[in-house]
N, C-alpha and C positions, 0 to 999 in steps of 0.2 A: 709551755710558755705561751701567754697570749699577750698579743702587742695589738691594742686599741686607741681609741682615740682617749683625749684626757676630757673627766667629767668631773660633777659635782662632789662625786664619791670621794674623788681622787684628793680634793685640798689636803684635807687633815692629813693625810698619812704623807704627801708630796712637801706639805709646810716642813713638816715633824722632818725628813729626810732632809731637807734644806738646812731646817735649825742644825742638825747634826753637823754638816758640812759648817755653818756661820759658826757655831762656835768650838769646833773641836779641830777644826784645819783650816790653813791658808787657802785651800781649793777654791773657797766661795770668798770673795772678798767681801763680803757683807759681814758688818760690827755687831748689829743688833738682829735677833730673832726677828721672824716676822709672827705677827696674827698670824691666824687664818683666813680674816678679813683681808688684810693684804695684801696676804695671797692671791686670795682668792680676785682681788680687782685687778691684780698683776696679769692673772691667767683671764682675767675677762676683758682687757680693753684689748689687746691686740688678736685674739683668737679667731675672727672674722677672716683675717690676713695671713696670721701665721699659724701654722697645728703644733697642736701639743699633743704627747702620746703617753700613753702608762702600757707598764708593763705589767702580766701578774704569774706569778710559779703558783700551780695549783690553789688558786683562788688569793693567793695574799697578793699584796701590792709589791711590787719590788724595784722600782723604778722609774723614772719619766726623762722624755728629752721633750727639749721645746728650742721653737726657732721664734725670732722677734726681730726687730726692727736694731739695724748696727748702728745707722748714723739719721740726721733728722732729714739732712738736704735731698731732695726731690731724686736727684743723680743717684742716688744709692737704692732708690728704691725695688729694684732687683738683685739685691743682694742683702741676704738673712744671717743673722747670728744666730746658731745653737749653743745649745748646752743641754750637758748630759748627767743626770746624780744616779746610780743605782745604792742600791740599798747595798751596806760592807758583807750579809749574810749569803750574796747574790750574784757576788762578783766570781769572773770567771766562768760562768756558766754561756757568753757568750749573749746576755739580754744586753749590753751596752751595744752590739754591731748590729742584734736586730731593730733597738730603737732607731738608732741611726738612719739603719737603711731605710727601713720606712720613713722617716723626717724627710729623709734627702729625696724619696722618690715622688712624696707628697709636693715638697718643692719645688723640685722641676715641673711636677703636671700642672702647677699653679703659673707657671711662669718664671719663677726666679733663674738665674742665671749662676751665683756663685753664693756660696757659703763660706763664714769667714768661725772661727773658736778660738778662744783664748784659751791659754791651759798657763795655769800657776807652774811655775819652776823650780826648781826639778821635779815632775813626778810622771816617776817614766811607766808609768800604763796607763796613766792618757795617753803621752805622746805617741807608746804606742798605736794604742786603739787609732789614736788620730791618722798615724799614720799608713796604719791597714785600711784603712777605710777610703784612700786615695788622698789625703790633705797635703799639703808640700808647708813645710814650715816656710814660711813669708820672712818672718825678723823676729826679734828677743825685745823687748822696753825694757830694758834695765830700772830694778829697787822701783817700779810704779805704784807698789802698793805695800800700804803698811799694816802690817796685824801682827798681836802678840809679840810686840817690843823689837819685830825684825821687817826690813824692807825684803819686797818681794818680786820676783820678772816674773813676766808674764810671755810666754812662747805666741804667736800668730798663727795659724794655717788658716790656710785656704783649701775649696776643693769646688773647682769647676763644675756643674752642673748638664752642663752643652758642649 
């Protein structure tokens, strides 16, 4: 397994795993596919700030975490949202804890202080993941989101940094 940083290479196959997520599960609360353009300006305006990582099992793509910006206001500015998609071919092999760690360790040498993730409800291997990984579930938002004719929660952690 190689855990890198995320590049040009990466959109298409990163899009393509995203769409999966948009449209075949609640995970992603996004309605509509994205481009690749899209994408691609999604991963290029905050990447100065925040890192994005890909993962690869003997040369194929298998995954990416990215950290971004959680709220607008100045006050928050040390503190990042992740998220995590590996590819369904991939899972269990343990590439979602090494993304992770690396996102997280990237972020504290940058400065941040705490990392905040949502995770869609119920699905309990994020929550695990989440919560191996040190996050403390924060709170639940009840039905915040709607896809595929059902409301959806959404779980909060947190995980300290410093």
């Amino acid at each position: 397994m190689l855990i890198r940083d995320f590049s040009e290479a990466d959109v298409a196959p990163a899009c393509a795993l995203s769409n999966h997520y948009i449209e075949h599960t609640a995970v992603h609360f996004g309605l509509h596919p994205y481009t690749p353009e899209e994408f691609r300006s999604i991963w290029a305006a905050g990447r100065e700030t925040y890192p994005w990582l890909a993962a690869e099992v003997g040369g194929t793509f298998a995954g990416f975490a990215k950290a971004g910006r959680w709220r607008e206001r100045e006050a928050y500015r040390f503190t990042a949202e992740a998220g995590l998609y590996v590819d369904a071919r991939f899972h269990g092999r343990g590439i979602g804890t090494a993304l992770y760690r690396e996102l997280f360790a990237r972020l504290k040498r940058s400065g941040f202080h705490t990392v905040v993730a949502g995770v869609t409800l119920p699905n309990p291997a994020s929550e695990r993941l989440h919560e191996a990984m040190g996050f403390h579930r924060v709170g639940v938002f009840r039905e915040v989101g709607r896809k595929f004719d059902a409301w959806h929660d959404t779980g909060w952690y947190q995980l300290m940094l410093e």
